[in-house]
C-alpha positions in Angstrom: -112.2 -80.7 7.3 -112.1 -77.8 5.1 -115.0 -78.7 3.1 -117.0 -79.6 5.8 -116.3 -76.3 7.0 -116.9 -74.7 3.3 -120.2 -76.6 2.8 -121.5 -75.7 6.6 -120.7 -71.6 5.8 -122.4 -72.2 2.4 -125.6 -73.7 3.9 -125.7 -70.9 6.7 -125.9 -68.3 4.1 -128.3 -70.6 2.5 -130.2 -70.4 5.4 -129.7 -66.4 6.2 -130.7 -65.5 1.9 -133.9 -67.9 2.5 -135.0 -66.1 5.7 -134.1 -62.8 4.0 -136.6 -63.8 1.6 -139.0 -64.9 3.8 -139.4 -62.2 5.6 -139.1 -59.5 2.8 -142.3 -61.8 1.2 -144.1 -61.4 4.4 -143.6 -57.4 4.7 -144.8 -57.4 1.3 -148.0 -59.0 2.1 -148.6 -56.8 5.0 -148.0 -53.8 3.0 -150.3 -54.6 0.7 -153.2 -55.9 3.3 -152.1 -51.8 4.7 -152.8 -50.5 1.1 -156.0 -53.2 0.4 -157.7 -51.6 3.9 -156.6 -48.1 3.2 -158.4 -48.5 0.2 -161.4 -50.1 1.0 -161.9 -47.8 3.6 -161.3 -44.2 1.0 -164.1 -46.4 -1.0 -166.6 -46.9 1.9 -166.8 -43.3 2.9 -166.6 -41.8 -1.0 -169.8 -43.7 -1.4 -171.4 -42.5 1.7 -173.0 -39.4 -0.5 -174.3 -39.5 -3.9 -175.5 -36.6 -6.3 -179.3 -37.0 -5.8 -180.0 -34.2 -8.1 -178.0 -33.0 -10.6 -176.0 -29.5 -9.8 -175.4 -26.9 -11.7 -172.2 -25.6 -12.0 -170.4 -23.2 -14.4 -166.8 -23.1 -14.7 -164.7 -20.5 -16.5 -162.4 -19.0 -17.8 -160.1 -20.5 -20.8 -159.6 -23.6 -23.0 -156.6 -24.6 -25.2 -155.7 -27.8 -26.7 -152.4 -29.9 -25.0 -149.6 -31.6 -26.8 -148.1 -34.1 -24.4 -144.5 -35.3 -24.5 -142.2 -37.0 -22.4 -139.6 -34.1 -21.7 -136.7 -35.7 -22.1 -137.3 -37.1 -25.7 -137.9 -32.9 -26.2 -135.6 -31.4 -24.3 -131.8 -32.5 -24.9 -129.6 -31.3 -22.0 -126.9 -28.8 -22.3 -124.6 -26.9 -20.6 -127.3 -24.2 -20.0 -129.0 -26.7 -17.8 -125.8 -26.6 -15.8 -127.0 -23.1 -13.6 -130.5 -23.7 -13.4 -132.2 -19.9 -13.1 -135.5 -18.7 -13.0 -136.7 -17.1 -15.9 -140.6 -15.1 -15.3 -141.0 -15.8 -19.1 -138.9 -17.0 -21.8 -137.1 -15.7 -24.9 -134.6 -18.1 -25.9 -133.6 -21.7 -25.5 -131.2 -21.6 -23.1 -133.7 -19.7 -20.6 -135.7 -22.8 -21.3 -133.0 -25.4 -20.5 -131.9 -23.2 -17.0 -135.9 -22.8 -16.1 -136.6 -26.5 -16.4 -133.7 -27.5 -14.7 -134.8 -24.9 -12.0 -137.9 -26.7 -11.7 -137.1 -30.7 -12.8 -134.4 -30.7 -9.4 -137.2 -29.9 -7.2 -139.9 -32.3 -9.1 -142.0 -28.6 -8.9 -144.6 -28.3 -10.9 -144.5 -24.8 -13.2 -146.1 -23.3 -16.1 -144.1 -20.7 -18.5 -144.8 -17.9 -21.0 -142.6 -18.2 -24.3 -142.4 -14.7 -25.7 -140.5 -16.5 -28.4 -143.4 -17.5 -30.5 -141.0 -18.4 -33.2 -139.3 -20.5 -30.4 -142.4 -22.4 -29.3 -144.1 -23.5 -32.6 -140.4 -25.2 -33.7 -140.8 -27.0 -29.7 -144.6 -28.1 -31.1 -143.2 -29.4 -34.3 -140.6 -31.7 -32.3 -143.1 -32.4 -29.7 -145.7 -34.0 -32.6 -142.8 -35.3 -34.3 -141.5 -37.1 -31.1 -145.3 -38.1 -29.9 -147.7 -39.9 -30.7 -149.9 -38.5 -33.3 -153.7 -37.6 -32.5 -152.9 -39.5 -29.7 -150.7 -37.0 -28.1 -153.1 -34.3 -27.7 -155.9 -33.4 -25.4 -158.7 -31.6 -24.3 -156.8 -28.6 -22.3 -157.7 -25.5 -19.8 -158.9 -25.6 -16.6 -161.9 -24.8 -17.3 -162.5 -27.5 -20.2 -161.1 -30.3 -17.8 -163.0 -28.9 -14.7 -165.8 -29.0 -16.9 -165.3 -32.3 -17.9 -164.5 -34.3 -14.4 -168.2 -32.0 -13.3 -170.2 -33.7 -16.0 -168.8 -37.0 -15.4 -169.8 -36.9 -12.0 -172.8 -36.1 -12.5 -173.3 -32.3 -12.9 -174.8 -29.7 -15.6 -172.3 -27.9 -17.0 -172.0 -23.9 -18.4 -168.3 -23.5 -19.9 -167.0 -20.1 -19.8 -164.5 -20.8 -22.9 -163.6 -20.2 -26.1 -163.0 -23.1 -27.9 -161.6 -23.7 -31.4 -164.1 -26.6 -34.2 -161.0 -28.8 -33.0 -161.2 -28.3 -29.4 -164.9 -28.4 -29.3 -165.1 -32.1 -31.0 -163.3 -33.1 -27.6 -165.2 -31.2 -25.7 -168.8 -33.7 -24.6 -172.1 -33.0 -25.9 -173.9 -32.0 -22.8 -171.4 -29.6 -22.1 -173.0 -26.1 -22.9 -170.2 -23.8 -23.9 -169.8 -19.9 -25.0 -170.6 -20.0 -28.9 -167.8 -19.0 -31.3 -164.5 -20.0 -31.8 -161.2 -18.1 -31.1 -158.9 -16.6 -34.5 -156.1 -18.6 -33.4 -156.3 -21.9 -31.9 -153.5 -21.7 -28.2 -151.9 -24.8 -27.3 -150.2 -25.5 -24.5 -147.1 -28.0 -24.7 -147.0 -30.4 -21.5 -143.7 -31.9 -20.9 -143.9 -34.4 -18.6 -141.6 -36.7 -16.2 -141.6 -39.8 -13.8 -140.2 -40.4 -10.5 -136.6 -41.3 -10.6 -136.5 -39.8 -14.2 -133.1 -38.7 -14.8 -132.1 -35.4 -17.3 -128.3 -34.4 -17.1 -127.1 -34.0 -13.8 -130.6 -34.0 -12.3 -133.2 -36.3 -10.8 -136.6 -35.6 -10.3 -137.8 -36.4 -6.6 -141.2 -37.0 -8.1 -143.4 -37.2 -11.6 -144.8 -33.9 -12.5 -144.9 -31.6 -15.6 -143.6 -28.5 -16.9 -146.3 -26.6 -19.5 -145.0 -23.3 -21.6 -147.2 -21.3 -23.8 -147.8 -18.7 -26.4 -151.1 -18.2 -25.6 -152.1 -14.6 -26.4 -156.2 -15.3 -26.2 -156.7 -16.5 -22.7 -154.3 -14.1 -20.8 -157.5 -11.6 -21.9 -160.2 -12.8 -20.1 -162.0 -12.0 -23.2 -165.0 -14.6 -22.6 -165.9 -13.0 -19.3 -168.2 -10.3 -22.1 -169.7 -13.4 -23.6 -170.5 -15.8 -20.7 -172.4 -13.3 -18.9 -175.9 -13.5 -19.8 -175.1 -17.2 -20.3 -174.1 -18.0 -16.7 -176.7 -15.5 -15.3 -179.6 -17.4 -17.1 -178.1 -20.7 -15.8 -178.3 -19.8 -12.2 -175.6 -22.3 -11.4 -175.2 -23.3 -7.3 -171.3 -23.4 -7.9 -169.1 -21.2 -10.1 -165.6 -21.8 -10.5 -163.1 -19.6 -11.5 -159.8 -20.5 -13.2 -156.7 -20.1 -15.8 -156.1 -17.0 -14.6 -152.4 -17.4 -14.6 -151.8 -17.6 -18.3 -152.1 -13.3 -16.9 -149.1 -14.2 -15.5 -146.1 -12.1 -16.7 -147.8 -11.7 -20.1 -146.8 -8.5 -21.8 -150.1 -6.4 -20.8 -150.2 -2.6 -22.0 -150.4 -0.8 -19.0 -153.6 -1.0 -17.1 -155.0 -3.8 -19.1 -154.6 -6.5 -16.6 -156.1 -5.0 -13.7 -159.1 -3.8 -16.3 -159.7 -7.6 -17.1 -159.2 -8.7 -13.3 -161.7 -6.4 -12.4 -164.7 -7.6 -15.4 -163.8 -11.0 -13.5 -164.5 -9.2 -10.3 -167.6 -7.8 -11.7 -168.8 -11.3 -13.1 -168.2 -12.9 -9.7 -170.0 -10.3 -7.4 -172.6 -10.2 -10.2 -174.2 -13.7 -8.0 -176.5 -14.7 -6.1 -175.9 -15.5 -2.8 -177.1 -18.8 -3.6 -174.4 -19.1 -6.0 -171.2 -20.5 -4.3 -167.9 -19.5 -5.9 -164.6 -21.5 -6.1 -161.6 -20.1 -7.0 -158.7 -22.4 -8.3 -155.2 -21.6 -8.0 -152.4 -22.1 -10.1 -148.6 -21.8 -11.2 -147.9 -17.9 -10.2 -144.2 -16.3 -10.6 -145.6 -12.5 -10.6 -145.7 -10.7 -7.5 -147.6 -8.3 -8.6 -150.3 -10.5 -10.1 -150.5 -12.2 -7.0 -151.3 -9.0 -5.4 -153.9 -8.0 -7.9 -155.4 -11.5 -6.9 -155.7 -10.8 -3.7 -157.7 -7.5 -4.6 -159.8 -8.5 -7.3 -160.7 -12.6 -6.8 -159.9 -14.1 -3.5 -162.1 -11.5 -1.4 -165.1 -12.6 -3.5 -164.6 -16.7 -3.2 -166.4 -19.0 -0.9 -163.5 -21.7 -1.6 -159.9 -21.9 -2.6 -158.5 -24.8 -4.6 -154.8 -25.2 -4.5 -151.7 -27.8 -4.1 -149.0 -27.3 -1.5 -146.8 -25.6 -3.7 -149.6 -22.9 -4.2 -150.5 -22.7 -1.1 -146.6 -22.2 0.1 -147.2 -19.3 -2.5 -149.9 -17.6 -1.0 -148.9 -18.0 2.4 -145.8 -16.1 1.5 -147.3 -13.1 -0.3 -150.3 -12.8 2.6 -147.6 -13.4 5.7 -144.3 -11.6 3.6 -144.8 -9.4 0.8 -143.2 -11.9 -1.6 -143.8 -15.4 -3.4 -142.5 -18.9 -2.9 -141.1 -20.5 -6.3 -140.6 -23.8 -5.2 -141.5 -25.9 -2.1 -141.2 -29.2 -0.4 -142.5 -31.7 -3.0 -143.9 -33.9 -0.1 -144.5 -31.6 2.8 -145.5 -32.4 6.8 -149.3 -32.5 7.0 -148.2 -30.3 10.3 -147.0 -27.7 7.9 -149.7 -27.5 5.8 -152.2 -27.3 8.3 -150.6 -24.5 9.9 -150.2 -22.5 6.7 -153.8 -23.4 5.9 -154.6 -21.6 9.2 -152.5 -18.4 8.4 -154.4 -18.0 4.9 -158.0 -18.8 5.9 -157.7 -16.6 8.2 -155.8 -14.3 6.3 -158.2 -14.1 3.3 -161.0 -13.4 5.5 -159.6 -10.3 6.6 -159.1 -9.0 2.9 -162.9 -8.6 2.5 -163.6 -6.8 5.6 -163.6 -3.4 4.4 -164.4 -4.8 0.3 -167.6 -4.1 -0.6 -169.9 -7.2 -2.2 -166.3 -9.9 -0.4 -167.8 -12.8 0.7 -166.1 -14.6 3.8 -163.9 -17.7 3.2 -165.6 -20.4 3.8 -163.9 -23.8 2.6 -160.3 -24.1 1.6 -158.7 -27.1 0.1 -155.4 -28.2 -0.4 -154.0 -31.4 -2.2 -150.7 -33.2 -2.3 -148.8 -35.7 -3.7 -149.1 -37.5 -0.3 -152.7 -36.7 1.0 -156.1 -34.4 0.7 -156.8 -31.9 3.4 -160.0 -30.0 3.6 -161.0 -27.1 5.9 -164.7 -25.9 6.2 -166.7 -23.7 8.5 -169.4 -24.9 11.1 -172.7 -24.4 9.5 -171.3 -23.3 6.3 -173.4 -24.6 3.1 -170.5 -26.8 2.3 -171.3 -30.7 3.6 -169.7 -33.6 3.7 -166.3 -33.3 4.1 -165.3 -36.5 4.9 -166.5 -38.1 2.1 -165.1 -35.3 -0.4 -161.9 -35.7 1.3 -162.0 -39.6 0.5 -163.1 -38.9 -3.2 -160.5 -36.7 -4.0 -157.8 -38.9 -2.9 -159.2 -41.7 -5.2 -159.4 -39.4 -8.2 -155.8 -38.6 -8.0 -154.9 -42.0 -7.9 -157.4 -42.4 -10.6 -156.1 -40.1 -13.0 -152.6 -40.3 -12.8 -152.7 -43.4 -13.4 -155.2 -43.7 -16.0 -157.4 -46.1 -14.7 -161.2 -46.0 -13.1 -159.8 -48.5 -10.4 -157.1 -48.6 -8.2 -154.6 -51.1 -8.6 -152.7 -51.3 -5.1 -149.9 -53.4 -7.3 -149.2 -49.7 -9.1 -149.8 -48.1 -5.6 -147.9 -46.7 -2.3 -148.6 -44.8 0.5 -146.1 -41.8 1.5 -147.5 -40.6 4.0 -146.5 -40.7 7.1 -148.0 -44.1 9.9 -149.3 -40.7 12.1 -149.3 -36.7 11.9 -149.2 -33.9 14.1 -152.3 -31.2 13.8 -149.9 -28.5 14.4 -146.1 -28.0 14.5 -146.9 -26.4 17.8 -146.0 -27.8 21.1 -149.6 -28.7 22.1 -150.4 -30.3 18.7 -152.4 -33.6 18.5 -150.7 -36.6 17.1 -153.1 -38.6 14.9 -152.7 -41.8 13.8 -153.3 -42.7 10.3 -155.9 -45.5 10.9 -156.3 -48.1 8.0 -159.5 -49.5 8.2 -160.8 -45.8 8.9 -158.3 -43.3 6.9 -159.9 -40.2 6.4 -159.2 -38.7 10.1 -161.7 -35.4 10.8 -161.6 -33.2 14.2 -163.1 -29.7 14.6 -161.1 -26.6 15.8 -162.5 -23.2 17.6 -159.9 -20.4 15.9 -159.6 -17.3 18.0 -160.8 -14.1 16.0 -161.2 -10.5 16.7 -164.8 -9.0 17.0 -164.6 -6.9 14.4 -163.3 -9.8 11.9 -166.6 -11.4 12.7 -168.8 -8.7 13.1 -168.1 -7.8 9.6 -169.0 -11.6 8.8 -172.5 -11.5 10.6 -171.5 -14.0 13.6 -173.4 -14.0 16.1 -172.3 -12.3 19.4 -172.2 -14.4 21.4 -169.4 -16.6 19.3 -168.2 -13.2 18.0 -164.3 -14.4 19.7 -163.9 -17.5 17.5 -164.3 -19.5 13.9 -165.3 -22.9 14.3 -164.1 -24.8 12.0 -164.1 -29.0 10.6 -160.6 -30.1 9.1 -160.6 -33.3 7.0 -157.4 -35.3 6.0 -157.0 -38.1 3.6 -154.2 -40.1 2.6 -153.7 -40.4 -1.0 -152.3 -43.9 -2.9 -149.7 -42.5 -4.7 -149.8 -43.9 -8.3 -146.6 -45.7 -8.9 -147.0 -45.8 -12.9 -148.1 -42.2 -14.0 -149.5 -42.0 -17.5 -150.6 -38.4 -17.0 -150.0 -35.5 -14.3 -151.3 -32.3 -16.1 -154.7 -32.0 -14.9 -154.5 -33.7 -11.8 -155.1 -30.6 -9.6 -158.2 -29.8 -11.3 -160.0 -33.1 -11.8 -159.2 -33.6 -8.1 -160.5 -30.1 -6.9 -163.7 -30.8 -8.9 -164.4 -34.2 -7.3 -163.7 -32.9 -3.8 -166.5 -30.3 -4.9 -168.6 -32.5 -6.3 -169.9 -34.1 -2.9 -170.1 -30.6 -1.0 -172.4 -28.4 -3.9 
């Protein structure tokens, strides 16, 4: 009796694992039909618009060559890294181990001066040591890999860089670059991590990277002299300006900063109407930088490029007085909407009473989860949708590697629906997979002389109409490379609205 009863329990859990397996096969398959239609439909509307003609577009300012390495074959915990602390620049090792830490935790990207230049070139040495030879390095700088994603997409390019004989053997022909090369060649060491990647005590929520530096060249600005009659003979339709946070807590003399933020001011006012200009955030720990941003660049941009913990950033120094070191690593599209709505609105009102400002006109903000694009009504920017759609793709695209998505090495994070607006009388929006990229339009309540300023016409002189795009992005499960993301992704959402 007993083994009839022992051979009846052992078929039912015979029964129960093979149903168990069943069903997990089948919710497999239908995640995967989720991520095949999601992706078919990001394709379909990417390829909506083409470049018909090629656009010209100069990029500046900054180059450098990048050492990657996986950070934890560099960085060997220690008890430093037991009280993480955030350190504006760094002298020693230890303020290295407690400022990684700080950021590795949170899976926050960051980017670090070492005043230790002694320090920095012994990290370099173990970096090429630990890496992979010529293999290891790459063509570094916004500007460079702006320039770069532009080209391949079609573009003419004007680089606003100085760029060592190495660099510029990375750097593709067509690309039209400032002539000369700088004394002393800056590299920038990128320490990256996976999802799940442990270090001590820690574990990263998500891949990202940590970069430090001992760049003393591109904290100057000092192309800005040199590109000038460059980028005015090249007329481009879209300037974009970038790597202005290697200023950030470098040891300026007094004055100096604000004397080179204002030659970038000059530069950028110097255009044409006809000449859009983009302005691409960064990595910012200095208050007062941030500030001088606000004075000198943002007024005089027609577009912001940021991620959400930039944008968190901003939104704090604009609504607070005060920055934001780390954010949510995979924030509420609700939350990012609504801080969107506080800067755009925000920014405006810095140019109102700034001679040459030009009025915000496109703002766009990627995450790890999902694009979101904001543009005026009868703005020169187009096709939102579609740029939406292609900058999802390329971040898929580059962090993992690969000119096609592979929805095996793929996930969605988002969320199955979002809310417009943590307010009360928000929209709920489902995330459709056959059609992903949602768009609605929005009527923002101004006051008249916000808009009178910005040459509305009267009789719409109470509001901003505006288009908001979202689009969810299929998180690479097998990153082979995170620095760079944000800019080869703010270049192809450009690409389709120049």
């Amino acid at each position: 009796m007993a083994a009839v009863a022992w051979k009846a329990g052992a078929f039912a859990s015979l029964c129960a694992f093979l149903i168990a397996l069943y069903v997990r096969k089948h919710l497999d398959e239908v995640l995967k039909d989720r991520l095949v239609s999601v992706l078919q439909g990001l394709v379909e509307v990417e390829q909506q618009h083409s470049i018909d003609t090629p656009r010209r577009v100069a990029v500046g300012y900054g180059g450098c060559h990048d050492l990657f390495v996986n950070a934890e074959d560099l960085l060997e915990f220690q008890d430093a890294a037991r009280n993480p602390e955030h350190f504006s620049h760094i002298k020693t090792y230890d303020e290295l181990l407690k400022t990684y830490a700080y950021f590795f935790r949170h899976g926050a990207a960051a980017e670090r001066y070492v005043e230790n230049a002694s320090l920095f070139y012994e990290l370099v040495e173990r970096a090429q040591a630990a890496g992979e030879g010529e293999g290891a390095w790459a063509l570094g700088g916004n500007a460079p890999v702006m320039a770069a994603r532009f080209l391949r997409e079609g573009c003419r390019v004007l680089l606003g860089a100085q760029a060592s004989d190495r660099l510029r053997k990375r750097l593709p022909p067509a690309i039209q670059a400032v002539p000369g090369s700088p004394d002393r060649e800056d590299i920038h060491l990128i320490m990256e991590y996976k999802t799940g990647e442990e270090w001590g005590i820690y574990k990263s929520p998500r891949a990202n990277r940590f970069i430090i530096h001992s760049d003393s060249v591109n904290p100057m600005v000092s192309v800005v002299e040199e590109f000038q009659p460059l980028l005015q003979k090249f007329q481009p339709h879209l300037f974009v300006v970038g790597g202005l946070q290697m200023m950030d807590n470098f040891p300026f003399p007094e004055g100096k900063r604000r004397e080179r933020l204002s030659k970038v001011r000059e530069q950028m006012t110097s255009l044409s109407d006809e000449t859009r200009i983009h302005f691409e955030m960064a990595s910012f720990t200095d208050e007062q930088l941030v500030r001088e941003l606000t004075q000198y660049v943002l007024p005089f941009a027609d577009s912001l490029g940021m991620n959400e913990q930039e944008l968190a950033n901003l939104h704090h120094i604009l609504m607070y007085g005060n920055i934001s070191l780390v954010s949510d690593s995979n924030p509420r599209v609700a939350v990012v909407l609504d801080q969107m709505r506080h800067v755009f609105k925000l920014v405006r009102e810095l140019g109102l009473s700034t001679p040459k400002s030009r009025p915000l006109t496109r703002l766009h903000v990627h995450t790890l989860a999902y694009q979101a694009i904001v543009t005026v009504a009868g703005s020169p920017w187009k096709n939102s949708q579609a740029a939406a759609a292609k900058a999802s793709l390329t971040a898929n695209r580059h962090v993992c590697g690969s000119s096609e998505v592979d929805v095996d090495k793929a996930m969605l994070i988002m969320d199955e629906s979002f809310s417009t607006s943590a307010a009360s009388t928000a929209q709920r929006v489902p995330l459709d997979a056959n059609a992903p990229v949602s768009c609605w339009e929005e009527r923002w309540p101004l006051d008249d002389s916000h808009l009178s300023a910005m040459g509305t016409p009267a009789e719409s002189a109470d509001v901003l109409q505006v288009q908001i795009c979202v689009a969810p992005v299929l998180v690479c499960t097998e990153a082979q490379q995170t620095a760079g993301g944000g800019d080869n992704i703010s270049s192809a959402g450009l690409v389709l609205q120049i």
